[in-house]
Each structure stands twice: as C-alpha cells, then as structure tokens.
N, C-alpha and C positions, 0 to 999 in steps of 0.2 A: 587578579592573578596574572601570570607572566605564562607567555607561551612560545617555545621555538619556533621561527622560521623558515621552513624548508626550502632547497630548492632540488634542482635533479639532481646534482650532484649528495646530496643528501641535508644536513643541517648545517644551514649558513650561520656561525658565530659571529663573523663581523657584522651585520645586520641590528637592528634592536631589537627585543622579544614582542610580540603581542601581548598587548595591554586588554585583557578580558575582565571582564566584569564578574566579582564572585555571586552576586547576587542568579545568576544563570549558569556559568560553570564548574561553581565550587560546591554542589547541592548532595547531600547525602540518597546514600541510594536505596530510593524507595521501592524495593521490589515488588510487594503488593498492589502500588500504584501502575506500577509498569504494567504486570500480570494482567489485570483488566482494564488499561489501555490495548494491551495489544491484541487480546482477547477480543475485544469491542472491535476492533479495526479490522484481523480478520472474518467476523462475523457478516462485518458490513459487507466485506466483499463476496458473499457467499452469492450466484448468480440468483436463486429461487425461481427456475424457470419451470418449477412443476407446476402441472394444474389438467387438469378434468374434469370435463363438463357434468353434471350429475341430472336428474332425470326435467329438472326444471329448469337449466340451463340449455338443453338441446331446444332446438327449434322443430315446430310442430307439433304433430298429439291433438291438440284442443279438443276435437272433435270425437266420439266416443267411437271406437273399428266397427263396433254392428254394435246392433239392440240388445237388451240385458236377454231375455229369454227366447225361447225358441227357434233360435239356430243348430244348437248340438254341441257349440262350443263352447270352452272358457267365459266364462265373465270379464271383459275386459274394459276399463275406465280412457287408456290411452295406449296409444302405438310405441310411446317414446320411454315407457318402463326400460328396468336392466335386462329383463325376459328377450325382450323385441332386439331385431335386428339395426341398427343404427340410433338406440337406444340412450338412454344416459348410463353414466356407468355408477355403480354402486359404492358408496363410501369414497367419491371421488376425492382423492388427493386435491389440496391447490396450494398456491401459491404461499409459501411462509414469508415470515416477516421475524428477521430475526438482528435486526438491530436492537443495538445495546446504548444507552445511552449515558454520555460521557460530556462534560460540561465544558466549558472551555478553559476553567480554573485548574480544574483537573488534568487535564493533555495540555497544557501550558506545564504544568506543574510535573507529568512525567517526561517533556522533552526536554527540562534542564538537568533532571535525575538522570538521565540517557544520557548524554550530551556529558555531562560529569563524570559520569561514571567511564566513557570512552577515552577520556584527558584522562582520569587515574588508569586506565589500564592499557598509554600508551597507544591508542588505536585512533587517533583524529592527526592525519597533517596536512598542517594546513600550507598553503601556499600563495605565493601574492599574486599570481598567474598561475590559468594550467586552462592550454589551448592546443589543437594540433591545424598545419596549414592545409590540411586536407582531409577526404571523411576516409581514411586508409585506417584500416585495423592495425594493418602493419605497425604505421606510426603510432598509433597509441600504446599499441602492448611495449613499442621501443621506449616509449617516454616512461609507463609506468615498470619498465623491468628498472632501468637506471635509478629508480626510488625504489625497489625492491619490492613493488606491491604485485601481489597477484589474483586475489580473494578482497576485491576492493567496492567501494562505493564513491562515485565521482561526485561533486557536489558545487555547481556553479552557477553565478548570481543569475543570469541571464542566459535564457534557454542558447544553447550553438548545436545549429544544425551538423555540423561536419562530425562533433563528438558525439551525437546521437547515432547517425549512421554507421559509425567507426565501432560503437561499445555494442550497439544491439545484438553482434554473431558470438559475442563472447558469454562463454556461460557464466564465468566469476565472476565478471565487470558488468557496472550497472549504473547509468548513468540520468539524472535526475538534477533539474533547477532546485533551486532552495522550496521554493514554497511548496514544491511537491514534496519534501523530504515527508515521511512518515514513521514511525515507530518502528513497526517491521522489516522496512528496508535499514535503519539503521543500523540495529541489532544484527540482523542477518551477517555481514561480512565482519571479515575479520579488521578491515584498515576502515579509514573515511575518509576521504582524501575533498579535500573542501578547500576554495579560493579565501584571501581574505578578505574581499568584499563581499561572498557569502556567510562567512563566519560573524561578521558586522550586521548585515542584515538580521540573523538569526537571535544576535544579541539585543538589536531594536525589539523585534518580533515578540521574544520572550521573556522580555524584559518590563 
C-alpha cells in the first residue's frame, strides 16, 4: 500500500508515496485482539506495592511471654500475634501478581491491527524528518501547530534528547523511540506523528 508524505507545510504531492507493506498495514481490525492486548499491558503496569507482614513474617515471638499456668494471665504461645503490640497483622494483604499473558504472535498480531487501523482512520503522518534544534517547547509546539497536530504521539527512530525535554511539560504531546511504542500510547491520541525511518523499522519489526 501507498502512503503520503508529510511535511510541515502539510502533504507534499511532488514527493513519491511510501511504499508499505500490506502484510503489516493493510490488517483488518481485530478488536478483540486489541481488547486484551491492551488489557494485558495495562495490568502489567499496575505498581502492586501492597503487602503486610502477617504473624510469621514479623521478627521475634519465638520464645513463649511467661509459663502456660500460674501467673493470672492469658495463655500466651508468642508476643508477635495480631493481639500484641508490634504484632503481625491479620489477613495481611501482599503483594499481587496480575500480569496477563500475551505471546509475542499475538501483540505482533495486535500492532499491525493498530497500526491499520490508524492509516484507515487517517491518524498516522508520517514524515521523512521531524527534529527541533533545541529542547524549547516553544519550538515544538511551533512545528507541530504548522501540521495541525495537537492531541499527538511523536515517534522517532532514534531516541533525541532535546525532543524529550521539549514534549515532557505538554499534557497532549508524548514523545516516545519506536521500540518503546506500545499499544496504549498509540491508541490514546488522536494523531501519530512517526519519521520514515521509524515507520520502516516498524515494518522490519512486525513484519
């Protein structure tokens, strides 16, 4: 399949179209595939930093507090019960584990569905270049108003420091090497705004 050109000025016709491979983004749109890719991805990133310590976890106890009978008190086996002060606690929470697993046939298989479905619904331009000479926001948001994006996804072969610095204060703009690209950030914006040596790589990748 055949792809336009961009450049700032908007779509360069003298240029010749990108030559894409249908096998990666001519793919029918597999919603359900999607679903639980993207599902799967963000579960991964779920932090799971709960957890508490339970009665066999705390340190200490071993030793019985006093003798079973003839003190007056309670019967007690150890110090470190939920009863006790610095204790284990009870029905401790811990740590979850809620990855999903997802084969690489499969998220191969939803990033061309993505990726296809972005070409039909007009939301991928690509560009032969797209760099700024400085890490200035300014300059970036000037380059992407002149293409009309604003709710965008940047996407370049080769990490650039200065575009990182530049996109990070923006809430819409979000800026990201190819191999980082992921399911969720694609989806999320409206534009995708990708180099053509990114879009090649991609095509290698998932191809």
């Amino acid at each position: 399949m055949e792809l336009n050109l961009a450049t700032l000025s908007g779509i360069d016709n003298s240029k010749s179209n990108v030559e894409l491979s249908d096998d990666v983004f001519n793919k029918d749109f597999n919603e359900p595939l999607i679903h639980q890719v993207v599902t799967a991805h963000l579960a991964k990133s779920r932090q799971n930093t709960r957890g508490f310590k339970n009665r066999s976890a705390v340190s200490g106890g071993g030793a019985k507090p006093w003798r079973q009978k003839g003190t007056g008190r309670a019967r007690a086996g150890t110090s470190r019960g939920p009863l006790w002060r610095g204790g284990g606690k009870t029905f401790a929470g811990q740590t979850a584990n809620y990855d999903q697993k997802i084969n690489r046939k499969m998220y191969r298989a939803a990033m061309r569905s993505i990726f296809s479905e972005l070409i039909r619904q007009d939301r991928l331009v690509v560009l032969e270049t797209f760099n700024i000479d400085a890490p200035k926001t300014k300059i970036l948001l000037s380059k992407l108003k002149e293409l009309a994006l604003n709710n965008v996804l940047v996407v370049t072969e080769n990490f650039d420091d200065s575009m990182h610095l530049a996109a990070r204060n923006l809430v819409n703009v979000d800026y990201v090497v190819v191999s980082d690209a992921d399911p969720v950030t694609l989806i999320r914006h409206d534009k995708v705004l990708i180099t053509l040596a990114a879009i090649k790589k991609i095509e290698e990748m998932l191809g």
